[in-house]
LOKOLMAR-375315 format. One record per atom (N, C-alpha, C): residue in three letters; residue number from 1; atom name; x, y, z. Coordinates in Angstrom, 2 decimals, decimal comma. Example, Ala and Ser with C-alpha at 12.3 -4.5 7.8 and 13.67 -1.06 7.14 Angstrom:
<rs>
R  resn  resi  name        u        v        w
R   ALA     1     N    13,19    -5,69     7,80
R   ALA     1    CA    12,30    -4,50     7,80
R   ALA     1     C    13,20    -3,30     7,80
R   SER     2     N    12,85    -2,25     7,08
R   SER     2    CA    13,67    -1,06     7,14
R   SER     2     C    12,90     0,03     7,87
</rs>
This chain:
<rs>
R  resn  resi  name        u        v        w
R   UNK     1     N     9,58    -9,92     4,88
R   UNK     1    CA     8,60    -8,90     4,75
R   UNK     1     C     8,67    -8,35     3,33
R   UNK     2     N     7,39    -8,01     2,45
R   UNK     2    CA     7,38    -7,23     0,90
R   UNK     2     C     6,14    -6,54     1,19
R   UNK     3     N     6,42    -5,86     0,48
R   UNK     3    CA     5,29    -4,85    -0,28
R   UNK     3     C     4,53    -4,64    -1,32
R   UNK     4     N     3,18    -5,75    -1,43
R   UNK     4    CA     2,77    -5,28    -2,64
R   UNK     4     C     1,37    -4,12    -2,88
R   UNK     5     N     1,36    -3,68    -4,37
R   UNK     5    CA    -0,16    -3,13    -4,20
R   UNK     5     C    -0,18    -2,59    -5,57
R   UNK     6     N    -1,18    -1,33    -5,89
R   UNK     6    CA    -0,87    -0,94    -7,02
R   UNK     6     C     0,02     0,11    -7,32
R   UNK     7     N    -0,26     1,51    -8,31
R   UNK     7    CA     0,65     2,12    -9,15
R   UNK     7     C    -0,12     3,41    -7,60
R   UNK     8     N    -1,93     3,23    -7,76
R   UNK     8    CA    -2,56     4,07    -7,29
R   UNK     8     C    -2,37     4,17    -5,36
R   UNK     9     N    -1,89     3,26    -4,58
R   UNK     9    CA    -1,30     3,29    -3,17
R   UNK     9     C    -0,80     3,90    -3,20
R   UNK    10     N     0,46     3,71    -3,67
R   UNK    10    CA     1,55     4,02    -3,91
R   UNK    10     C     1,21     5,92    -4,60
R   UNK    11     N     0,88     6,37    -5,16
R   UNK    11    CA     0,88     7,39    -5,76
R   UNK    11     C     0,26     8,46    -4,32
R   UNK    12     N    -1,21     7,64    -3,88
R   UNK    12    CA    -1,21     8,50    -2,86
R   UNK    12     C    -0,61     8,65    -1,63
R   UNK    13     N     0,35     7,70    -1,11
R   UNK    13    CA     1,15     7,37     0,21
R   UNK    13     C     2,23     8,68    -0,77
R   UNK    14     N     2,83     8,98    -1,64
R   UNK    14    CA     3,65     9,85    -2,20
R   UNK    14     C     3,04    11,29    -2,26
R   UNK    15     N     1,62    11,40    -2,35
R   UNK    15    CA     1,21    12,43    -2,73
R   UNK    15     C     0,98    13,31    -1,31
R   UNK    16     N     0,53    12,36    -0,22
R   UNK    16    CA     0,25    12,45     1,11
R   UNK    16     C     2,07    13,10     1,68
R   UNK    17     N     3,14    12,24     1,75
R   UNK    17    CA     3,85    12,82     2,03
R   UNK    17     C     4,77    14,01     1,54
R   UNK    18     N     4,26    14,57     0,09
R   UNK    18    CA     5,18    15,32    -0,41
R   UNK    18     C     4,01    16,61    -0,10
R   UNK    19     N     3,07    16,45     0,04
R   UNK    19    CA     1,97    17,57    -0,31
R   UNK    19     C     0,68    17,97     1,00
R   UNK    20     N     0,83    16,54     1,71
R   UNK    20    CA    -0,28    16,77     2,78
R   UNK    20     C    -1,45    16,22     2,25
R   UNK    21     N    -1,83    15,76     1,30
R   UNK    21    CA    -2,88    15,67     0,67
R   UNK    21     C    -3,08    14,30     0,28
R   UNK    22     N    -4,92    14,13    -0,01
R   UNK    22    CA    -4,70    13,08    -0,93
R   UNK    22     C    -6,06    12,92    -1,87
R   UNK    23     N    -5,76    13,43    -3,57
R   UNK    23    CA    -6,26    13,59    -4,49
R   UNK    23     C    -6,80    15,08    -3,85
R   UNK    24     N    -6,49    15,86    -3,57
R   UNK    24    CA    -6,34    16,97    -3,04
R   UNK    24     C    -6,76    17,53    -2,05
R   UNK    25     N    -7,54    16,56    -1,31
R   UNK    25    CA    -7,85    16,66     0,46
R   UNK    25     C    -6,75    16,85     0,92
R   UNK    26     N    -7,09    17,68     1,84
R   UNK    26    CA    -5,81    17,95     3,12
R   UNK    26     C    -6,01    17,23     4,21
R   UNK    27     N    -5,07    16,53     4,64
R   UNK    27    CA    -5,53    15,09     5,48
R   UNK    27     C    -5,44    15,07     7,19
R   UNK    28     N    -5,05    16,63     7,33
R   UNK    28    CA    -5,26    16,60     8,44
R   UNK    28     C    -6,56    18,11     8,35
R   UNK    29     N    -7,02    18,03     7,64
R   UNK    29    CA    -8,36    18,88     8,33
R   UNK    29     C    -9,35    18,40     7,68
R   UNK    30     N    -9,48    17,64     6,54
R   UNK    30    CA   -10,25    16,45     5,47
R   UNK    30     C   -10,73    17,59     4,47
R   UNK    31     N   -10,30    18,81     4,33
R   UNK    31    CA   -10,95    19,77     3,42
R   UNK    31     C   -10,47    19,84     2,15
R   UNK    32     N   -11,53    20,15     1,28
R   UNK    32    CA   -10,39    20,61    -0,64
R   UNK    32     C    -9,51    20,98    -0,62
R   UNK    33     N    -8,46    21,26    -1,04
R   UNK    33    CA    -7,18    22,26    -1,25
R   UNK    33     C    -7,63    22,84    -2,37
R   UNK    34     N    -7,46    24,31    -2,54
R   UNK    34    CA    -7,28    25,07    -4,22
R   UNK    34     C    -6,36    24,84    -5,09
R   UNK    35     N    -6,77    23,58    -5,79
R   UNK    35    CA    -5,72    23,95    -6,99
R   UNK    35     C    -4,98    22,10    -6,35
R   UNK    36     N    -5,85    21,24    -5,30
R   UNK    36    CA    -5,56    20,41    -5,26
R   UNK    36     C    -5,94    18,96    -5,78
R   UNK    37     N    -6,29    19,11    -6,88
R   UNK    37    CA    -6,78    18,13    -7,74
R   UNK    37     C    -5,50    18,07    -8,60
R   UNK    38     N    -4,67    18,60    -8,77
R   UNK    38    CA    -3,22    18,33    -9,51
R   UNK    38     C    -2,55    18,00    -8,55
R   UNK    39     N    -2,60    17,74    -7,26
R   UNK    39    CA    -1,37    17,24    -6,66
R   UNK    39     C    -1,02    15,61    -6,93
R   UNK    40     N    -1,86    14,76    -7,24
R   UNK    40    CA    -1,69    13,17    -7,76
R   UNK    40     C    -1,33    13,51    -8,89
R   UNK    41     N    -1,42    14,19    -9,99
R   UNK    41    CA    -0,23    14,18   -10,74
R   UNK    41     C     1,01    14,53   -10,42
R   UNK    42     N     1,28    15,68    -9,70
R   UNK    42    CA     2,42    16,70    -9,46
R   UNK    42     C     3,50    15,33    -8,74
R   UNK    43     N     2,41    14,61    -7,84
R   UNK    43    CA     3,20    14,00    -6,71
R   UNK    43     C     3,97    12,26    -8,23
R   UNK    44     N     3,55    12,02    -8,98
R   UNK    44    CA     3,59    11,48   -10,26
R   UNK    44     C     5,18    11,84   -11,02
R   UNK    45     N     4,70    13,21   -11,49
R   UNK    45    CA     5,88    13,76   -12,56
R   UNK    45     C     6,93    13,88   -11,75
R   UNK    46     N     7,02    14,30    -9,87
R   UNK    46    CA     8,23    14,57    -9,21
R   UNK    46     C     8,92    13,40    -9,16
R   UNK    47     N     8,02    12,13    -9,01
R   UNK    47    CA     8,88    10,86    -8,71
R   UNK    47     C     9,68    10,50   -10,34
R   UNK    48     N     8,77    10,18   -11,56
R   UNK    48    CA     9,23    10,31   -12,82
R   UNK    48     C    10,64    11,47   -13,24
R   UNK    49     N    10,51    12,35   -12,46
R   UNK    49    CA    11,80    13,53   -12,69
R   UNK    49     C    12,76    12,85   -12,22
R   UNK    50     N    12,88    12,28   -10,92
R   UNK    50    CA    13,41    11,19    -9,84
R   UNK    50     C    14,18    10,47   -10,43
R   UNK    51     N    13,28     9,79   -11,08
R   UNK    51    CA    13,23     8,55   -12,49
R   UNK    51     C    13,21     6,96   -11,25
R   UNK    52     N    12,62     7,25   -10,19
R   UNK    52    CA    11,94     6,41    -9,19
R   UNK    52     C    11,88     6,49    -7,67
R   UNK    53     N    11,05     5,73    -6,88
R   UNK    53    CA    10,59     6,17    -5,45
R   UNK    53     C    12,17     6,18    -5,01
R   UNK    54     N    12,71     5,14    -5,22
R   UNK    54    CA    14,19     4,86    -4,33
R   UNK    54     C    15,16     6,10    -4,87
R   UNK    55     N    15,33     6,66    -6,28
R   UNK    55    CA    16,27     7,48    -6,10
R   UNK    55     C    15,60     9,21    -5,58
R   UNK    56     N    13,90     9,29    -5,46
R   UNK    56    CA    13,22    10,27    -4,48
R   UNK    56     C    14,23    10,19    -3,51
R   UNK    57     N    14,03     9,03    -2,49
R   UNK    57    CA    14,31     8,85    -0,87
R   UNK    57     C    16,09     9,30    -1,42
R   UNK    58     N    17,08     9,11    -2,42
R   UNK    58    CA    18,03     8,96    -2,24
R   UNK    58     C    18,53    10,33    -1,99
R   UNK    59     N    17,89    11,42    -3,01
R   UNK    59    CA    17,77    12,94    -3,31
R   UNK    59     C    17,43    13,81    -2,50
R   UNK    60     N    16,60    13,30    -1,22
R   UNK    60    CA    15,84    13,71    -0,10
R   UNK    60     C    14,76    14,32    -0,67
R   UNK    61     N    13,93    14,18    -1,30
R   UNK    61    CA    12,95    14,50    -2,57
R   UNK    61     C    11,48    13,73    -1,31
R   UNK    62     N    11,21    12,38    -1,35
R   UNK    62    CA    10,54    12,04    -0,52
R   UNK    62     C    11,26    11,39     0,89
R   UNK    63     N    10,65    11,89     1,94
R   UNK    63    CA    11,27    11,70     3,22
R   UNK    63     C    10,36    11,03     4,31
R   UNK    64     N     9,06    10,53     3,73
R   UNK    64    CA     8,35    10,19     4,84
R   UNK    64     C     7,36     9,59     3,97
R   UNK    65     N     6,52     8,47     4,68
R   UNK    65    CA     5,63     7,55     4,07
R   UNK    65     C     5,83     6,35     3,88
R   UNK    66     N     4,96     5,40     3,52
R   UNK    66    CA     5,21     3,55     3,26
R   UNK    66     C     6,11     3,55     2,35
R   UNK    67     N     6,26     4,31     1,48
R   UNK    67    CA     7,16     3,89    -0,03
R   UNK    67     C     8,31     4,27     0,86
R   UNK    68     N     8,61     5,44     1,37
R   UNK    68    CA    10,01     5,75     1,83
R   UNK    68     C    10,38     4,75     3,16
R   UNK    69     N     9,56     4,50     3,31
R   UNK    69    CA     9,97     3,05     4,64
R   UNK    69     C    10,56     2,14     4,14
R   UNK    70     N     9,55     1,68     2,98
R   UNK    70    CA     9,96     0,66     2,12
R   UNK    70     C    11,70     0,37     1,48
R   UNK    71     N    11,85     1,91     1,06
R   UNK    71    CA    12,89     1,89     0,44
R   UNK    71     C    14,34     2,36     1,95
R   UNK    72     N    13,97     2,69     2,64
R   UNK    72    CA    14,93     3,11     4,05
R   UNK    72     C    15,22     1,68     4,76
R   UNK    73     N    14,55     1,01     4,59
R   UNK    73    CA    14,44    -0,67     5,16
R   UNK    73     C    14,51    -1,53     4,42
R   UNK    74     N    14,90    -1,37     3,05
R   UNK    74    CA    14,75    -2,45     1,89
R   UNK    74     C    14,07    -3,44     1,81
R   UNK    75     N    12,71    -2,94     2,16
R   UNK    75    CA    11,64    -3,74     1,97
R   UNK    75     C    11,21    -3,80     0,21
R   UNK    76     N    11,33    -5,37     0,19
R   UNK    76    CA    10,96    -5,10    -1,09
R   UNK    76     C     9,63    -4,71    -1,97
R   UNK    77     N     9,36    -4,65    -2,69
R   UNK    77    CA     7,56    -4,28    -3,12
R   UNK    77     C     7,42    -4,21    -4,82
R   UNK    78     N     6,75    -4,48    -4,96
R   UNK    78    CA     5,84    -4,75    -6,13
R   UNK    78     C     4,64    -3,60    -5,84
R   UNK    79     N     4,36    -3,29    -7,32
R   UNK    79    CA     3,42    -2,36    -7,79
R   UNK    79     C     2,63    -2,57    -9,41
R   UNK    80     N     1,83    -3,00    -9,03
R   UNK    80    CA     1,16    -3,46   -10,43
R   UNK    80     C     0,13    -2,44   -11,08
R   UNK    81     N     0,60    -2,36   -12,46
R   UNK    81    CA    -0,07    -1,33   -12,60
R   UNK    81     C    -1,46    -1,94   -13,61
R   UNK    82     N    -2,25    -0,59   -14,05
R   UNK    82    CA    -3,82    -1,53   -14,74
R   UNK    82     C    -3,61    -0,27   -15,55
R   UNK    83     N    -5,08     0,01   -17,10
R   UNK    83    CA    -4,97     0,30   -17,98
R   UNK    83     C    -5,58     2,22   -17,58
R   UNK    84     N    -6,16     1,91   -16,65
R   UNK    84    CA    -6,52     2,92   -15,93
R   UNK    84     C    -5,50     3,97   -15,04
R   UNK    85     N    -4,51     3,44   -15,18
R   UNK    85    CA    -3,38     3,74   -13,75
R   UNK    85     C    -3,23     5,71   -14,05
R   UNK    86     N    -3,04     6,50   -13,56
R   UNK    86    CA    -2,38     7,74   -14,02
R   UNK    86     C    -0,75     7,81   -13,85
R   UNK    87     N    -0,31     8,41   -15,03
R   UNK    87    CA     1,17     8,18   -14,47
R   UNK    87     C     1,85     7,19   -15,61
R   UNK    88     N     1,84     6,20   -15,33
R   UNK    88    CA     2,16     5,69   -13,46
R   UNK    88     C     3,44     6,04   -13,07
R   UNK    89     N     3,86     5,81   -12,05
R   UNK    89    CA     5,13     5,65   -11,43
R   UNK    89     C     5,84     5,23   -11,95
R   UNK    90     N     7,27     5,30   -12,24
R   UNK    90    CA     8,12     4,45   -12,97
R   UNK    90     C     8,55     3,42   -12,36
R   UNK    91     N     8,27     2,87   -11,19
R   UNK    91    CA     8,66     1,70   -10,39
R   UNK    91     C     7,39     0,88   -10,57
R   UNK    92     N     6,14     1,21   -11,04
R   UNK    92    CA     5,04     0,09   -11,77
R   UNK    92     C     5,68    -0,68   -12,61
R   UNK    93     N     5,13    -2,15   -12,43
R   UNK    93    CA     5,13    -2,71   -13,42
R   UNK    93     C     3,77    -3,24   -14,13
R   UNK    94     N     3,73    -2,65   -15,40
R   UNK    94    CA     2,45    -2,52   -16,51
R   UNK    94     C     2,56    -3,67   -17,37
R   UNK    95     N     3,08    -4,66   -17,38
R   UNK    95    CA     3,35    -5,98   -17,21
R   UNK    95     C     2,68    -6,77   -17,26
R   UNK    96     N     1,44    -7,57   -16,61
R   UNK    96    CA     0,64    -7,65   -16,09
R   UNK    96     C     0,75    -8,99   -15,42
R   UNK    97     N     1,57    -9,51   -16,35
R   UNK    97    CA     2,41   -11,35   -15,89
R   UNK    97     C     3,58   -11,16   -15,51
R   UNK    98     N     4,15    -9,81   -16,09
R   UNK    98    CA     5,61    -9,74   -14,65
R   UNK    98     C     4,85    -9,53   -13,44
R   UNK    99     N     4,28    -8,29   -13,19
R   UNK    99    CA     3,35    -8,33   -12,20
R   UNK    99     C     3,05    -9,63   -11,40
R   UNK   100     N     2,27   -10,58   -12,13
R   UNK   100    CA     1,70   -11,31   -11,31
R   UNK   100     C     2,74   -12,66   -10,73
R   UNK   101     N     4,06   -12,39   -11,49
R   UNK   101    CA     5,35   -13,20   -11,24
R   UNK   101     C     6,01   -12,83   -10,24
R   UNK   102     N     6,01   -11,22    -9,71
R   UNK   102    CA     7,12   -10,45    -8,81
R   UNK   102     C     6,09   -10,54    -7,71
R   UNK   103     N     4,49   -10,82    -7,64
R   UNK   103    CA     3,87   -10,86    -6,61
R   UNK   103     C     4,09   -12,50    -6,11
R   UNK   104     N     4,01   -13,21    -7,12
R   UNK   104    CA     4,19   -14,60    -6,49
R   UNK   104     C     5,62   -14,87    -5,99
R   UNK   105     N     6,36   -14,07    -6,68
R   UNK   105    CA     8,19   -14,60    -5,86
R   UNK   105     C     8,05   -13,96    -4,57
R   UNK   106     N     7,35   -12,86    -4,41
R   UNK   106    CA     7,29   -11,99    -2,72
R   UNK   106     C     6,17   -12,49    -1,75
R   UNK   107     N     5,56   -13,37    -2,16
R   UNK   107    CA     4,62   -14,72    -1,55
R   UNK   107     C     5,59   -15,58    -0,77
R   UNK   108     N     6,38   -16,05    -1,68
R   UNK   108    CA     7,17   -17,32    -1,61
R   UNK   108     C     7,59   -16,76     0,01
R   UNK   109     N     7,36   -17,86     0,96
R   UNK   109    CA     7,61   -17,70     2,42
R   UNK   109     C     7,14   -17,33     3,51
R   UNK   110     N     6,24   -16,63     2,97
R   UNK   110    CA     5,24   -15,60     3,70
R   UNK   110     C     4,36   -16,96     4,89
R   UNK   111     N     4,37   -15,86     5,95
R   UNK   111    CA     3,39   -16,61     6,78
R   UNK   111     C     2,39   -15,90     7,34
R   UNK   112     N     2,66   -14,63     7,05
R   UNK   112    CA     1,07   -13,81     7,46
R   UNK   112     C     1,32   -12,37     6,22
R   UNK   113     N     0,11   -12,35     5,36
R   UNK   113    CA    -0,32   -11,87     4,68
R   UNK   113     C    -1,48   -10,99     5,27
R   UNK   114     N    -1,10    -9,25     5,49
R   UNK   114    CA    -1,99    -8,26     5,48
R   UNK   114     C    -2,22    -7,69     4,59
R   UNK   115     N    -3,95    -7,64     4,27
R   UNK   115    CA    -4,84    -6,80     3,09
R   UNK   115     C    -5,02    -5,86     3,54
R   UNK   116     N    -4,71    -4,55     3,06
R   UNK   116    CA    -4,92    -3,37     3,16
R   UNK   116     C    -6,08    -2,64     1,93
R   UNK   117     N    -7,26    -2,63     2,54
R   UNK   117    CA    -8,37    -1,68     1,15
R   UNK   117     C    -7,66    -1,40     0,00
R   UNK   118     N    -7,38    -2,76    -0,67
R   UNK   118    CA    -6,93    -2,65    -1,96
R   UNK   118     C    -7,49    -3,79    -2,75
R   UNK   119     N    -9,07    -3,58    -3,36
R   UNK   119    CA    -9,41    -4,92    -3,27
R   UNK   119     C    -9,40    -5,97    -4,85
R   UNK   120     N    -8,95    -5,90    -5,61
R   UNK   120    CA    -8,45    -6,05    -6,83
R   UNK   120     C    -7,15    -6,87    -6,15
R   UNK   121     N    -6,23    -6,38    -5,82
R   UNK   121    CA    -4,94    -6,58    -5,39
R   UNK   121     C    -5,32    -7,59    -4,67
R   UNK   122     N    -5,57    -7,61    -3,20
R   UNK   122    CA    -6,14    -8,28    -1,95
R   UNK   122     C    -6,57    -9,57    -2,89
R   UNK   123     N    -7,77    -9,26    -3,30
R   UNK   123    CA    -8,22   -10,82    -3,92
R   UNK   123     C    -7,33   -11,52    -5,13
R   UNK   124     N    -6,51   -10,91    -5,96
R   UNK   124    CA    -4,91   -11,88    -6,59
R   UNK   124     C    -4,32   -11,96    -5,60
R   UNK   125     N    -4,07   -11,62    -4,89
R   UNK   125    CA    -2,95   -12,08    -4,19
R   UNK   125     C    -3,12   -13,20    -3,09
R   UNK   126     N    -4,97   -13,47    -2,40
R   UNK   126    CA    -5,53   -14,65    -1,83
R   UNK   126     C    -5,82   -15,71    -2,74
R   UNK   127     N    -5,81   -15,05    -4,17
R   UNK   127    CA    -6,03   -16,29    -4,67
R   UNK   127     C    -4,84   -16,92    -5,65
R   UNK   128     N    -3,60   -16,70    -5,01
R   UNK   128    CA    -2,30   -16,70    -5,24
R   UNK   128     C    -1,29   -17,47    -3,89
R   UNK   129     N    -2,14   -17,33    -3,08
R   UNK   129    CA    -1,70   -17,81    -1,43
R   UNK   129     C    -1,64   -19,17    -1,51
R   UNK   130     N    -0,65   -20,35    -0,71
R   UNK   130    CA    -0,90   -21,30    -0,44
R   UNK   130     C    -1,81   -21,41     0,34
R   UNK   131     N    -2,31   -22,90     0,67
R   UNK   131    CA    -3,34   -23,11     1,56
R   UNK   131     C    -1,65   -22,90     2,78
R   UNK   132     N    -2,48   -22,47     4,33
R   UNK   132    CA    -1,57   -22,62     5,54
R   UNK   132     C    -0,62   -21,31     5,71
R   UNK   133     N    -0,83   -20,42     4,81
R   UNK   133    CA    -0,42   -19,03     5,07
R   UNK   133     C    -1,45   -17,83     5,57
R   UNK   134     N    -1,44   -17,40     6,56
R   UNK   134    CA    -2,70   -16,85     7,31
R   UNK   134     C    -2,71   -15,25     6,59
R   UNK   135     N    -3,96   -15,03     6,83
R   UNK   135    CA    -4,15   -13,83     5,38
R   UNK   135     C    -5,20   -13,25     6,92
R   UNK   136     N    -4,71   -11,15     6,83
R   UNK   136    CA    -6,05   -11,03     7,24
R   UNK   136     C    -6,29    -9,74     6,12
R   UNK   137     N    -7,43    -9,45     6,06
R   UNK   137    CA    -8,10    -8,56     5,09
R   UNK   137     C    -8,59    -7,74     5,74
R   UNK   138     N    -8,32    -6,39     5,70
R   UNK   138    CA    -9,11    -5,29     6,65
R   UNK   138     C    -9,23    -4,08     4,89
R   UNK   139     N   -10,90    -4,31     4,75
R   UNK   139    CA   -11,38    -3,38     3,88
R   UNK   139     C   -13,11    -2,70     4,54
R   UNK   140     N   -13,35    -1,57     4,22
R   UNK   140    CA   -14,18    -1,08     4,62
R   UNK   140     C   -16,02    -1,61     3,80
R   UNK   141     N   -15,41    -2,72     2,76
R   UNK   141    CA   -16,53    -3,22     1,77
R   UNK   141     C   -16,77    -4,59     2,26
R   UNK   142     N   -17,47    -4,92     2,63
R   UNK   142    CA   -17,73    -6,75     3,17
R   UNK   142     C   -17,88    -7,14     2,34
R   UNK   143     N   -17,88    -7,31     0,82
R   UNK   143    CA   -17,22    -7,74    -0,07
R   UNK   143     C   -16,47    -8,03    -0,42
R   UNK   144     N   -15,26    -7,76    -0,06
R   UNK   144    CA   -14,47    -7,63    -0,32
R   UNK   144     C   -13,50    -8,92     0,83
R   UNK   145     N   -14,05    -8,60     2,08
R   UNK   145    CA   -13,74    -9,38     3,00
R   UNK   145     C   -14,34   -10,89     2,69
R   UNK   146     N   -15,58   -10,73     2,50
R   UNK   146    CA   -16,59   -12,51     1,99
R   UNK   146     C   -15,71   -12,89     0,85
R   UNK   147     N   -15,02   -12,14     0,16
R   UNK   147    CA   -15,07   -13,21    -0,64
R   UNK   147     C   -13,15   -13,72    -0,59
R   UNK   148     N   -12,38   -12,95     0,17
R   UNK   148    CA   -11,44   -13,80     0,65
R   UNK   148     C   -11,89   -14,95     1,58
R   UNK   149     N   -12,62   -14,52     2,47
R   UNK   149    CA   -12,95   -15,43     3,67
R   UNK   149     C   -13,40   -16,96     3,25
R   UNK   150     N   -14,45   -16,95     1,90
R   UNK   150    CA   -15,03   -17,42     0,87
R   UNK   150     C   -14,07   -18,52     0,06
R   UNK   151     N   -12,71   -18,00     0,32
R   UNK   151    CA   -12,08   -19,30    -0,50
R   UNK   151     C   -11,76   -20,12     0,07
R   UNK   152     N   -12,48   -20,54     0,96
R   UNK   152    CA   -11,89   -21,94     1,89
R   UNK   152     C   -11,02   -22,09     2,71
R   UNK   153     N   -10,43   -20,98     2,83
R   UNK   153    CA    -9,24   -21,17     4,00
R   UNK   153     C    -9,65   -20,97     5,28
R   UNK   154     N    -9,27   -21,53     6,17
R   UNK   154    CA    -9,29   -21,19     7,90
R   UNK   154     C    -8,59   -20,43     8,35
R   UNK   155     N    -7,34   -20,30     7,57
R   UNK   155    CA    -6,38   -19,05     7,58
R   UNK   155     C    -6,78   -17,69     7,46
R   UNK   156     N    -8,03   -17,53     6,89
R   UNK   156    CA    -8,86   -16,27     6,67
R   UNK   156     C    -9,05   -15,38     7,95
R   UNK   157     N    -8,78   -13,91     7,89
R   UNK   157    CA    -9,67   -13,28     8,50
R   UNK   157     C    -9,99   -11,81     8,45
R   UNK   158     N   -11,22   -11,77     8,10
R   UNK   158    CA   -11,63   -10,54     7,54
R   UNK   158     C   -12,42    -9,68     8,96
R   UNK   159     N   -11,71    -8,05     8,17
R   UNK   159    CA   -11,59    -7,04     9,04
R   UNK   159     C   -12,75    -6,30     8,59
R   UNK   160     N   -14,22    -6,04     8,45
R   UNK   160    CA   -15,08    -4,86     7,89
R   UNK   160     C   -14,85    -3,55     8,73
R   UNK   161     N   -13,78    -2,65     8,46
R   UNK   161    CA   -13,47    -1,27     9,24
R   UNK   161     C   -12,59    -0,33     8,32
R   UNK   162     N   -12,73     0,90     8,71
R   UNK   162    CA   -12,03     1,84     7,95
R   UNK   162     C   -10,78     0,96     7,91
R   UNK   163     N    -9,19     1,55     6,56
R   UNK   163    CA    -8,27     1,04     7,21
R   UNK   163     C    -7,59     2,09     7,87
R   UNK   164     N    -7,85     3,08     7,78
R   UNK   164    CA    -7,24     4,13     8,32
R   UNK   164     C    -7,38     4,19    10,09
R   UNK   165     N    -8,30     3,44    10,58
R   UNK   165    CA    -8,69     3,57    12,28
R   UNK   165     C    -8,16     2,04    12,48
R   UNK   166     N    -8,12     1,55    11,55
R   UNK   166    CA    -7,29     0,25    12,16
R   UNK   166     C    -5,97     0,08    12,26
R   UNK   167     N    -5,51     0,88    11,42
R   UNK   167    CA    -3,78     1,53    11,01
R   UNK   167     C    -3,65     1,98    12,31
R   UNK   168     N    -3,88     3,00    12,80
R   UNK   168    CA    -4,14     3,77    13,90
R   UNK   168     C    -3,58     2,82    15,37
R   UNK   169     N    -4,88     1,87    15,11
R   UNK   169    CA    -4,92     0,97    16,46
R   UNK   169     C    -4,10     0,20    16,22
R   UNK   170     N    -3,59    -0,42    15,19
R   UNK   170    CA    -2,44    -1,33    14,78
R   UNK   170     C    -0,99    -0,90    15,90
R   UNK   171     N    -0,83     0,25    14,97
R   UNK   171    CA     0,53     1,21    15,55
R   UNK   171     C     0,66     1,35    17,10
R   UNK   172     N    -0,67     1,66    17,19
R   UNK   172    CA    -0,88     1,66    19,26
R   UNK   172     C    -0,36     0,31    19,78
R   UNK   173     N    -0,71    -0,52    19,10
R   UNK   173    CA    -0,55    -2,11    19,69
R   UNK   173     C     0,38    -2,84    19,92
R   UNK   174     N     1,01    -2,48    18,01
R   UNK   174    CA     3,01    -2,73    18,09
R   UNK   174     C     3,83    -1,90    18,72
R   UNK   175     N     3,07    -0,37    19,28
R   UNK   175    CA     4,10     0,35    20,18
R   UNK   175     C     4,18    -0,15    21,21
R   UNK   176     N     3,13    -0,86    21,96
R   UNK   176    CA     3,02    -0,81    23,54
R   UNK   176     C     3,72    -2,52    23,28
R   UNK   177     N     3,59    -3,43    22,78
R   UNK   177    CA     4,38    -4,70    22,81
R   UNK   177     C     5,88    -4,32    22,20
R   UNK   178     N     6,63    -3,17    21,38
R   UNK   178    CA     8,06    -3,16    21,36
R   UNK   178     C     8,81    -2,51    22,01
R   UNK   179     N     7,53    -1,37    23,21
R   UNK   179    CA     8,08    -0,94    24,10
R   UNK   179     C     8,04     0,49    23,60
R   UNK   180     N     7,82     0,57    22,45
R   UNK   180    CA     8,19     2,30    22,23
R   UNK   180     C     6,72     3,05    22,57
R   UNK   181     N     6,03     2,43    22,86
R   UNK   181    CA     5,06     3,14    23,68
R   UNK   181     C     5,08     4,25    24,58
R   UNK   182     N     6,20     4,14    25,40
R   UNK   182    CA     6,81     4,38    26,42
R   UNK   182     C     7,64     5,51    26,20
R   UNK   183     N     7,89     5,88    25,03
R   UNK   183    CA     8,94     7,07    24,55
R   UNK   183     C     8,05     7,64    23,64
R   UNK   184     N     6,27     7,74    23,41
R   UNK   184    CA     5,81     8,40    22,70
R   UNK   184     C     5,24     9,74    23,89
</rs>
């Protein structure tokens, strides 16, 4: 199992768990916050103070979210960053051929590849896939989905749905098949 994506996932899965927010929505009532348009930086400079996500989780600094899963489970991950990135994170790599080297070594083995509405990412990384490694793509742009689906593979399969309601139903699905269904 790895983790890849960009500088910007990653910033808001951090910003979401340190703050509630994301780019200054409050994510459980979907409203502005005052003064929440600085929290994607704030959530930025705390990890940089850090001097990265893993020594956050080590500090008890971040305690909840994909990055802190990531790093509680030593899942590994890649984060590629672009010219646009804010920040970035100090665990980006701005690279752009290390990048596309640390995504292909976290390929190597893979037999099912999930796209998460990241579609820049999503499409290097299908078009980085062997043929016979099953890919599914769940983005809310059918664009995005056609044109993985689009590269010839049978292995393809594209999701047109929020990812956030599919996340949702995902979690329902692996609870009730590992049993922890049952203890929610």
């Amino acid at each position: 199992m790895a983790y890849w994506g960009g500088n910007a996932i990653a910033v808001h899965d951090i910003e979401q768990a340190l703050m509630g927010t994301s780019l200054g929505m409050d994510m459980q009532r979907g409203v502005s916050v005052h003064g929440g348009h600085r929290h994607h930086l704030k959530a930025i400079n705390t990890i940089r103070r850090c001097g990265s996500i893993a020594a956050a989780v080590d500090q008890g600094i971040l305690q909840s979210g994909v990055m802190y899963e990531c790093v509680k489970n030593q899942v590994p991950f890649s984060l590629a960053g672009s010219i646009r990135d804010d920040g970035p994170l100090p665990d980006t790599q701005m690279d752009l051929l290390k990048a596309q080297a640390d995504y292909a070594h976290l390929i190597e083995g893979a037999d099912l590849i999930l796209m998460l509405s990241t579609m820049l990412h999503s499409i290097g990384v299908g078009n980085m896939t062997p043929a016979g490694v099953k890919m599914v793509c769940v983005d809310i742009n059918p664009a995005v989905v056609t044109k993985l689906s689009d590269r010839g593979s049978l292995e393809s399969v594209g999701v047109v749905t929020d990812v956030g309601l599919f996340l949702s139903l995902l979690v329902t699905q692996l609870a009730k098949l590992t049993g922890e269904y049952a203890r929610v």
